[in-house]
N, C-alpha and C positions, 0 to 999 in steps of 0.2 A: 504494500500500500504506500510507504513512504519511497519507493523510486516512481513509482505511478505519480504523484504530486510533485515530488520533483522533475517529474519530466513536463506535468503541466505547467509550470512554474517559468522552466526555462523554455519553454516553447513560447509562451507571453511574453518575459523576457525579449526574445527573439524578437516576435513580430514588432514591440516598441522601439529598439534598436533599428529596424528594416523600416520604420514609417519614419521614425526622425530621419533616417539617411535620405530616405526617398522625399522628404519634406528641405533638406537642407541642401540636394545636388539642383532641385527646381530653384527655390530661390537664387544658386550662385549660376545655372544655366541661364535665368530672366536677366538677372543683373547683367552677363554677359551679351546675352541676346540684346539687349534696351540700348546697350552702348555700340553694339555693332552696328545694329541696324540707324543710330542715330550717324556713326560714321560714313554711311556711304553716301555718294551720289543719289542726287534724286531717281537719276533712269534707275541704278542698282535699286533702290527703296523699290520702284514699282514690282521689279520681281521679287522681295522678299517683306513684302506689304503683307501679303496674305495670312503666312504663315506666321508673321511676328504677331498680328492681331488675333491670332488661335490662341496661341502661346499665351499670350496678356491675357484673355477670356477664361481659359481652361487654367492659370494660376488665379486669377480673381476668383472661378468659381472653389477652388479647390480650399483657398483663403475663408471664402463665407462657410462654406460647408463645416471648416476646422473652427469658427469662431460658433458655431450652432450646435458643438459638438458632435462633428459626422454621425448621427442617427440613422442615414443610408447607408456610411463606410463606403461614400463615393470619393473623399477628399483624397487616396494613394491614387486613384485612377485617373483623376483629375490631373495631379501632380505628374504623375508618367506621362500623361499624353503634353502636359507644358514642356515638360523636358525636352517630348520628342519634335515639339514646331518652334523649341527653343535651337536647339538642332540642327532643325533646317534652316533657320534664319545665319548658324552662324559659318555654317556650312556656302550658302549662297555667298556671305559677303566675304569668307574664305577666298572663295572661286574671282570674287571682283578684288582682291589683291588687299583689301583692307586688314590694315594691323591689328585693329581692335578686335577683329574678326576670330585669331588663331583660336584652338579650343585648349 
């Protein structure tokens, strides 16, 4: 009984370690993303307009969800998909030469 509770223990453990990481690689990918995409050319911004304004949505929403106490346990999902159109935005302005762009 008492490795049964230790393993549920550490398995919670776990998952709060895995949501703070996943909560703290979005914030420093947006932050990345925000300054990338504010470095480029306007022409570059039109191709990576889209995709920073996913990013910004899907950390907003992932944001409100964590301040209402995720009740759905939408806010890690949220978080992953900001990461990933954090990503593409730094990816794109990669490609247009911009420095603030690297990852």
């Amino acid at each position: 009984m008492k490795k049964l509770l230790a393993i549920v223990v550490l398995v919670m453990l776990w998952c709060n370690i895995s949501y703070s990481d996943i909560k703290s690689d979005a914030s420093e990918t947006i932050l990345k993303a925000s300054a990338c995409y504010s470095s480029l050319p306007s022409y570059a911004q039109k191709g990576a307009v889209d995709s920073y304004l996913d990013a910004m949505t899907y950390w907003n929403d992932a944001v409100k969800e964590d301040n209402m106490g995720d009740p759905r346990r939408l806010a890690s999902a949220f978080y992953r998909n900001a990461i990933a159109y954090g990503g593409v935005v730094l990816r794109i302005g990669s490609a247009y030469g911009s420095q603030a762009c690297r990852q």
